[in-house]
C-alpha positions in Angstrom: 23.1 -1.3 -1.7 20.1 0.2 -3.2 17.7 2.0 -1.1 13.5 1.0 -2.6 10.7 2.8 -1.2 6.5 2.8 -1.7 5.3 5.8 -0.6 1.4 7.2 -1.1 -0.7 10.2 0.4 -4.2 11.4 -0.9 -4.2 15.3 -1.3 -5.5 17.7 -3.7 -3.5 18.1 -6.5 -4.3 21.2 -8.2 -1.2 21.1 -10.8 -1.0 17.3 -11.5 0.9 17.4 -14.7 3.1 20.4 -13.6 3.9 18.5 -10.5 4.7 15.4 -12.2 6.9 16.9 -14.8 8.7 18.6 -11.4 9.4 15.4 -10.1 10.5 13.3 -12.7 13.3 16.2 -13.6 14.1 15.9 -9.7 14.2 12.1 -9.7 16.4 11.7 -13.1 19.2 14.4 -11.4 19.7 12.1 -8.8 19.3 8.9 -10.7 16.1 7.5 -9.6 14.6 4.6 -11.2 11.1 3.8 -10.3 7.1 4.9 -11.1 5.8 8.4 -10.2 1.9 8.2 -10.3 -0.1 11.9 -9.6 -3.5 12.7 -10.2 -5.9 15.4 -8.7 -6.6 13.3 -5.5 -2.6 12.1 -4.9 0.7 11.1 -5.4 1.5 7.3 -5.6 6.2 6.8 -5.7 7.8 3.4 -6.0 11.5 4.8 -6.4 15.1 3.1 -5.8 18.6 4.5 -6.0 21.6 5.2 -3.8 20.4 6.3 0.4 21.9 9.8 -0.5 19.3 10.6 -3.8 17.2 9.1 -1.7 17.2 11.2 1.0 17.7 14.2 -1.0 14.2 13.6 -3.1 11.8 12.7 -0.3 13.9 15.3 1.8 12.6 18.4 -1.0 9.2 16.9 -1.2 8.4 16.8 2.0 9.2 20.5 2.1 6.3 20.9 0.2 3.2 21.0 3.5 0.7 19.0 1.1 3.2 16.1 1.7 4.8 17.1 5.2 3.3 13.9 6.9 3.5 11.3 4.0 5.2 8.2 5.3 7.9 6.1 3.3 8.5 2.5 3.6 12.2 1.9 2.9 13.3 -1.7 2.0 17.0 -2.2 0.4 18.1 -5.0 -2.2 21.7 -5.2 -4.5 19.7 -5.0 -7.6 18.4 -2.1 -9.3 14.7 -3.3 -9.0 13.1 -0.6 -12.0 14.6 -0.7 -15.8 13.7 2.8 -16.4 12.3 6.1 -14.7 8.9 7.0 -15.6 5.8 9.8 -14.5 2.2 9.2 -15.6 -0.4 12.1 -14.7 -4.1 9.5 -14.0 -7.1 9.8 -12.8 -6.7 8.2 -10.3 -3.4 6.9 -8.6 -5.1 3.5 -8.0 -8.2 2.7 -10.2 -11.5 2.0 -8.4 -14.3 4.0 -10.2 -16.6 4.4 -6.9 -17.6 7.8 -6.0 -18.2 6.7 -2.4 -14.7 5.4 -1.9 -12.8 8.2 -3.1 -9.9 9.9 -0.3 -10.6 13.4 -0.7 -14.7 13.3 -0.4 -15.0 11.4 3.1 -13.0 11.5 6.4 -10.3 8.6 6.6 -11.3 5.6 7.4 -10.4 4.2 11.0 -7.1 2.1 10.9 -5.5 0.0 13.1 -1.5 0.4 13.9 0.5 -2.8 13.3 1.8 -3.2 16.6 -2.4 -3.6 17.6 -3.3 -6.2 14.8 -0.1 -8.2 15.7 -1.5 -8.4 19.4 -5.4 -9.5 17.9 -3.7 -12.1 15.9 -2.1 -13.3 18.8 -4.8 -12.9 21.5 -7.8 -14.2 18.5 -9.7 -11.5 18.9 -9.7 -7.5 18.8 -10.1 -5.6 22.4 -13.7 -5.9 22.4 -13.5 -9.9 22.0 -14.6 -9.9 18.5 -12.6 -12.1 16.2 -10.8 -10.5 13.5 -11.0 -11.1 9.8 -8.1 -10.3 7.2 -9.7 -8.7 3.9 -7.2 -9.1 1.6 -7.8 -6.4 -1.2 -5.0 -7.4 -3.9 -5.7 -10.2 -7.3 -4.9 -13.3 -7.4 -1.5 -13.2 -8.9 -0.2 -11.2 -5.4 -2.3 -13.4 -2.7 -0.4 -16.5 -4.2 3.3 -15.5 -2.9 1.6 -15.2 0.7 -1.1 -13.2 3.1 -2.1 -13.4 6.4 -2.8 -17.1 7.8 -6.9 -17.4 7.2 -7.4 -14.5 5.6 -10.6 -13.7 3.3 -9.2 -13.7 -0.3 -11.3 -12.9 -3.1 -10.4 -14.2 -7.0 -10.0 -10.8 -8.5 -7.8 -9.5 -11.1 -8.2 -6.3 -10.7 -9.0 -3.9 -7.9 -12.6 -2.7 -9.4 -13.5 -7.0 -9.0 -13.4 -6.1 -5.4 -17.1 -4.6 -4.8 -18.8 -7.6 -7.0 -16.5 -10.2 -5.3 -17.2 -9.2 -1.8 -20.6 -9.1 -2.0 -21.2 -12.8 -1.2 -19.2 -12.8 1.8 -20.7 -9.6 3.6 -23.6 -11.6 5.5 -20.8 -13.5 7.0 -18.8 -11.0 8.1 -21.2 -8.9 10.4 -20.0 -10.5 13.6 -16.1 -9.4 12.8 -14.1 -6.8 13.2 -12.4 -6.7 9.3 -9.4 -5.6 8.5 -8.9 -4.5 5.4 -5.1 -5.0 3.7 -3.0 -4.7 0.6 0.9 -4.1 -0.1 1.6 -0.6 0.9 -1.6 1.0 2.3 -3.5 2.8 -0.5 -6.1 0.0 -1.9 -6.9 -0.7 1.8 -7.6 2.4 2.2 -9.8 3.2 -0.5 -11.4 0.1 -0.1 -12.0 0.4 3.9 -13.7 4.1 2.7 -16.1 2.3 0.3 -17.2 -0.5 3.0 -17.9 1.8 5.7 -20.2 4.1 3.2 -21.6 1.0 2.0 -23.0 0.0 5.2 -20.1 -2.1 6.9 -19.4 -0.1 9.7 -17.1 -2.9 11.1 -14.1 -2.8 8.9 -10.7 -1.3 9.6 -8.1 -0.5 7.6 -4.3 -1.9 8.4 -2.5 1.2 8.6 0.8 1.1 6.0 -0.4 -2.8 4.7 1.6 -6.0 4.7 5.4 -3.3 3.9 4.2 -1.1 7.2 3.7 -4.3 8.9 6.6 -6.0 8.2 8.5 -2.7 8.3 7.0 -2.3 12.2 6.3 -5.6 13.9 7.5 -8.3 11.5 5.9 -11.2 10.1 3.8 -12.1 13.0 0.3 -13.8 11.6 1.5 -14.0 8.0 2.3 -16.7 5.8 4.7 -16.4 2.7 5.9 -13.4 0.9 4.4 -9.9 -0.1 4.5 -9.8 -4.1 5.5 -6.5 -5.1 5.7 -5.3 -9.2 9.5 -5.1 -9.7 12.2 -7.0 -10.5 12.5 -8.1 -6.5 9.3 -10.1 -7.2 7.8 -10.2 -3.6 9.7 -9.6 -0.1 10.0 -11.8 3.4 9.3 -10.4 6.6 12.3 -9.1 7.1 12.2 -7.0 3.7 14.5 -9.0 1.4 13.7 -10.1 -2.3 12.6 -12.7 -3.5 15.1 -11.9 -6.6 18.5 -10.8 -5.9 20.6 -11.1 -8.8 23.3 -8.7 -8.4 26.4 -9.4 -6.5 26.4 -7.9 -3.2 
């Protein structure tokens, strides 16, 4: 069984190429496949091998304090979902050119836990009685496998569409409490950062996206799949691929 994990956390990164060239040696001696994505503001890891490399490279790195608290969402599949290993040293570790939604500039913005948008969905409305809005923040080609039953959906193909896209829809969404989503956490956030600072004061950001909520509470609310870009395609609820060609 292979083990597949996303993991993200926005941090300085003074040595961005030294510290990508550190962790691809580290990942290719325990025969990781996957992406490893630095850049000043972060660290962005989609790796898959055996649970023992596994534990053994998120183990060391978070021996390092500037990723102590980064969380991991583990999923498992028979395939070997990557072809290759590969680093890449960017600007940015996802792409949204706006100075006012950038990590390391602004406090985090608020996020709800799973466990409390599973219990809005349910109830129709946050704890204040407002009624909650899903934001979904991924392109077209991932929305289509599945989201969260009503949510706002926005014909992008890229994460920069977002601002332009939106802008139509923020009159209507003054009376909500929005939550911002996306796969794993990390164009939420971003996006949630960029909201707020832009005057929407009423938008949250779903801690650990559609893989933290699934991981946590389930599939409560959503409808579908969660397209991921690998060879599993997109994952259920309950974390299995959509693609599973290799004989358990």
């Amino acid at each position: 069984m292979i083990v597949n994990t996303a993991a993200y956390h926005f941090v300085s990164i003074a040595d961005a190429e030294a510290l990508a060239a550190r962790l691809l040696e580290r990942a290719q001696a325990l025969e990781l496949r996957g992406t490893l994505l630095v850049a000043g503001e972060g660290i962005n890891l989609f790796l898959a091998g055996s649970a023992e490399s596994i534990d053994a490279f998120y183990g060391e790195l978070k021996d390092d304090a500037r990723f102590s608290d980064m969380r991991v969402k583990y999923s498992h599949s028979h395939m070997q979902p990557f072809a290759r290993l590969k680093a890449k040293v960017k600007q940015e570790i996802i792409s949204f050119r706006r100075d006012d939604g950038q990590p390391l500039d602004y406090p985090r913005a608020p996020a709800v836990a799973p466990a409390t948008l599973q219990r809005w969905l349910r109830q129709g409305h946050d704890d204040d009685g407002k009624r909650v809005v899903m934001l979904d923040t991924r392109n077209e080609q991932e929305f289509a496998h599945g989201t969260f039953a009503g949510a706002l959906t926005l014909p992008i193909a890229r994460f920069t569409d977002l601002p332009a896209a939106l802008e139509p829809h923020r009159a209507g969404l003054a009376d909500a409490t929005v939550v911002s989503f996306c796969t794993g956490g990390i164009r939420c956030e971003k996006a949630a950062l960029w909201m707020r600072n832009d005057g929407m004061d009423n938008v949250l950001q779903l801690d650990g996206g559609i893989l933290g909520y699934f991981e946590d509470v389930g599939g409560e609310g959503y409808e579908g799949r969660c397209f991921v870009f690998d060879e599993r395609v997109a994952l259920d609820p309950q974390l299995q691929p959509l693609v599973d060609a290799a004989t358990p």
